[in-house]
C-alpha positions, 0 to 999 in steps of 0.5 A: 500500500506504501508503495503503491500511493507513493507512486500513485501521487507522483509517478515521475519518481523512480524510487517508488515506482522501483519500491512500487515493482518490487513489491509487486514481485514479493506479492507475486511471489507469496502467491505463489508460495500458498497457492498449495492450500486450495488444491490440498483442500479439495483433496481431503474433501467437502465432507472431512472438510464440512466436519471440522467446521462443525466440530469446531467453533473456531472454524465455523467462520470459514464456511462460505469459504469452503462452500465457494472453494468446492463451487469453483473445484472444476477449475482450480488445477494441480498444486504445481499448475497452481504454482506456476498460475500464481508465479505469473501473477507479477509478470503478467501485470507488466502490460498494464504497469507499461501502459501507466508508466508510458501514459502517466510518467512519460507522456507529456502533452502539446499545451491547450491554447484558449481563445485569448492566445494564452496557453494551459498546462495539459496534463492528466490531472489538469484535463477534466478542469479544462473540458469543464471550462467554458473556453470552447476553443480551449476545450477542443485544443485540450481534447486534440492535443491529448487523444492525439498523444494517444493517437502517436503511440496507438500500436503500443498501446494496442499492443499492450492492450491485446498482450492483456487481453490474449493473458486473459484468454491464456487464464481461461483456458488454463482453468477450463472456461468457456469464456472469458466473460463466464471466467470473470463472472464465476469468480463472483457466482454472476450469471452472464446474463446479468452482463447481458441485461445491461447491454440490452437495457442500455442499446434499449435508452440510447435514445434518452441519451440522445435526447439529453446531447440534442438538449446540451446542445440547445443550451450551449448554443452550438449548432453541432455538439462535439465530444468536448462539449460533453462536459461543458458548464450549462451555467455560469454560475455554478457555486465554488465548493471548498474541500470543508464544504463538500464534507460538510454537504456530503454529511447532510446528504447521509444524515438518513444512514445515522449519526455514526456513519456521519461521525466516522465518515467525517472524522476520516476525511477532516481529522484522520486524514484519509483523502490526498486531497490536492493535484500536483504534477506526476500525480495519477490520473482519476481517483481511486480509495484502497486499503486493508484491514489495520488501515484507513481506508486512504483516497487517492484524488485530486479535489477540484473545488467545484460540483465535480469535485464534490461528487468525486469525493462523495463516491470514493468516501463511499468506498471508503465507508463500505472498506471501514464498515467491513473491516469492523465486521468480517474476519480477514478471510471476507475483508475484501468486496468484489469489485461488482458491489464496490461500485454499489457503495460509491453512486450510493452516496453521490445519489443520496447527496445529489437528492440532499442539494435538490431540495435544500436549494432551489435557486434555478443556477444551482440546481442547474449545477446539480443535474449537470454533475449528475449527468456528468456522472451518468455520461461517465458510468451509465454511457461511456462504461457500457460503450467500453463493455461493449468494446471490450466483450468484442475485443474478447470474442475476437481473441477468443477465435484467433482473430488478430487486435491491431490499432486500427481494428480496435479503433474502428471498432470504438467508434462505431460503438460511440457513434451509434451511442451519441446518434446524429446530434454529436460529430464524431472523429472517428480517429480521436473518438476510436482511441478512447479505449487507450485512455482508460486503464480499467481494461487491464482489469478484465470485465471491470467497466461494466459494473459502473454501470450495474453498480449505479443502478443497484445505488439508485435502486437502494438509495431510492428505498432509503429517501422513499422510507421503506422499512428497514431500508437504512439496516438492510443496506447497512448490513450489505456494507458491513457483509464484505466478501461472507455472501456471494455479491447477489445475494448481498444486494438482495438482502439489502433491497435490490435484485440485478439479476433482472433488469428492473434496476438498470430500467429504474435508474434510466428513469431517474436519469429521464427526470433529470433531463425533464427537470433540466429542459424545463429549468433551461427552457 
């Protein structure tokens, strides 16, 4: 963790990036040395096993463990086949590890020029400020300026990509998968089809998101809406947020979940503190909370100080409390959450604070400001993450058959899929446009993007249940957060009031979407 946030926040140093390596190659290699015990496990038995649990208090705790260990028996190997997957979990972590140093550490972009001449600092930290301002000439000259360092570098970037994506194919094979989709959603007990749900609803609402761009366009007075006028203020006066304002906002807004979480999200984020709060230059692109148990739960962001940065905050504190809760609660063995509920955690907080500002303030600029963060949020989560999980089952499916993945094709591939999203109102390059995949790290992580999406749907269902006073709604999502890795990721969600094996959360958080497009024409009219 030491080295991994020494080098988060400042990439350009060599001594942690070299601390960063090596500590990645002792992980590498203490998996390694235990990757005996699942194997040895499962050759003294289900039955031997389930009596020592019985026989023993001690054990009692690890009877999920045991039960989830013989579900995946058909694909765990050999203890030496184990060894040697285990000894490859460092070196196989080496195309994303190049991908960051080349495009966090080494890239080093042309300067935005904004309309008086002057020039602006382009770094990733410094990007989203700059496609937030409303400088269009500066906003393009950012956007062109950055995917066009992508642009010159695309075949190492999709080289590096493809060596990930063939290592994933390489794992499903080795373990006996059909797929890598059903390879990444076993490990949770996921049926694809909740993968599936969510692409169909999503091409399903396409036409609510073209709805909302022909509406920004209006509002922005262009006569042709481009991807950089995506995140363009509506408004010119939304309110400045300092750090202390947003804690103090994001308190109010989870005052329904009780003082105690109140108090210790608070004193986590003023006193103990856990968010490295400011930018500075070689810092990490994003943001991100990590940790484990004897720790805080740290963030790793750089606040701007506007709604943005508000909302950012609000989502890693929520990671952040779902990390502590489980901690207090779960023995080592279920301290760790999948990633598909993480996200879960996170939107809950933004949709509980976002609703908090809705009604608090009625003033017609600052409620233009909420929705258009909220909308930011949902072009982020709820269109841009499922355009990427479309991008990368296809990618999968062609490495799965043999087929080759170039620059080009991967390119062409991307823009198809943001032009069908986008429709007739947002013209598209496909050159810069079909690079997006290049700028987003999280598809070295297989199958991660689409659970933004399942988990802002679960978070609004949930949120929804809290604001709408169900019953037992704040003490069944409390024992989600609480629940850590002891239940399988569905079986949490359902105890705490949502089912995503079904739609009807994707479907209810596309109709929270469309009242804030109804709420923002009628405020922009």
């Amino acid at each position: 963790m030491y080295a991994g946030f020494s080098y988060s926040v400042d990439t350009a140093d060599q001594d942690t990036a070299a601390m960063a390596d090596k500590a990645g190659g002792v992980y590498g290699q203490v998996v390694a040395a235990i990757s005996f015990v699942q194997p040895e496990m499962l050759i003294i038995g289900e039955q031997v096993l389930g009596q020592w649990l019985s026989n023993d208090a001690r054990l009692t705790k690890y009877e999920h463990f045991v039960s989830n260990l013989f579900r995946k028996q058909a694909h765990v190997r050999s203890s030496e086949v184990e060894e040697i997957l285990g000894m490859l979990a460092n070196p196989f972590e080496g195309a994303s590890a190049t991908t960051s140093m080349l495009t966090n550490a080494d890239f080093k972009f042309v300067a935005a020029v904004d309309r008086e001449g002057n020039e602006l600092d382009l770094t990733q930290g410094t990007l989203g400020k700059i496609l937030n301002g409303t400088d269009r000439k500066a906003r393009k000259n950012a956007w062109n300026n950055y995917l066009d360092k992508y642009l010159g570098h695309k075949n190492t970037l999709a080289s590096s990509l493809g060596t990930s994506i063939k290592q994933n194919v390489f794992q499903m094979r080795a373990r006996k998968h059909e797929s890598t989709l059903g390879m990444s959603l076993f490990e949770n007990d996921i049926d694809t089809a909740v993968f599936h749900n969510l692409i169909d609803v999503f091409k399903k609402n396409l036409p609510v998101w073209q709805r909302y761009f022909e509406i920004r366009r209006k509002v922005l007075g262009v006569e042709t809406l481009h991807p950089y006028d995506l995140w363009a203020p509506l408004t010119k006066n939304s309110p400045p947020v300092s750090y202390e304002q947003a804690i103090d906002w994001i308190c109010e807004g989870l005052k329904p979940m009780g003082a105690e979480y109140v108090a210790t999200l608070s004193k986590g984020a003023l006193e103990e503190r856990w968010v490295d709060v400011f930018p500075n230059q070689g810092k990490r692109n994003g943001a991100f909370s990590w940790g484990a148990p004897g720790t805080h739960p740290f963030i790793m962001m750089s606040f701007g100080s506007n709604m943005i940065g508000l909302s950012t905050l609000a989502h890693e504190l929520g990671h952040s409390m779902h990390s502590y809760l489980t901690w207090q609660n779960q023995p080592l063995v279920y301290s760790e959450y999948s990633l598909f509920v993480a996200e879960v955690a996170s939107n809950f907080q933004q949709a509980m604070v976002r609703e908090h500002l809705l009604k608090s303030n009625p003033e017609k600029d600052f409620q233009i400001a909420i929705i258009e963060e909220a909308m930011m949020n949902f072009l982020r989560y709820f269109f841009i993450m499922p355009t990427l999980a479309r991008f990368e089952l296809e990618i999968h499916l062609r490495a799965e058959k043999g087929q080759p993945l170039t620059a080009d094709t991967m390119m062409a591939l991307m823009a198809d899929l943001f032009a069908e999203g986008y429709g007739e109102t947002v013209k598209i390059d496909r050159e810069r446009v079909g690079m997006i995949w290049s700028t987003f790290g999280h598809l070295f992580s297989d199958y991660y993007v689409y659970q933004y999406a399942t988990g802002i749907s679960g978070a609004h269902a949930l949120s929804r249940r809290i604001l709408d006073g169900v019953p037992n709604a704040v003490e069944d999502y409390t024992k989600f957060l609480k629940a850590g890795s002891s239940m399988y990721p569905l079986d949490a969600l359902k105890m705490a009031g949502v089912d995503l094996t079904t739609p009807d959360a994707v479907e209810e958080t596309f109709a929270v979407m469309s009242e804030y497009i109804d709420k923002l024409e009628e405020l922009t009219a």
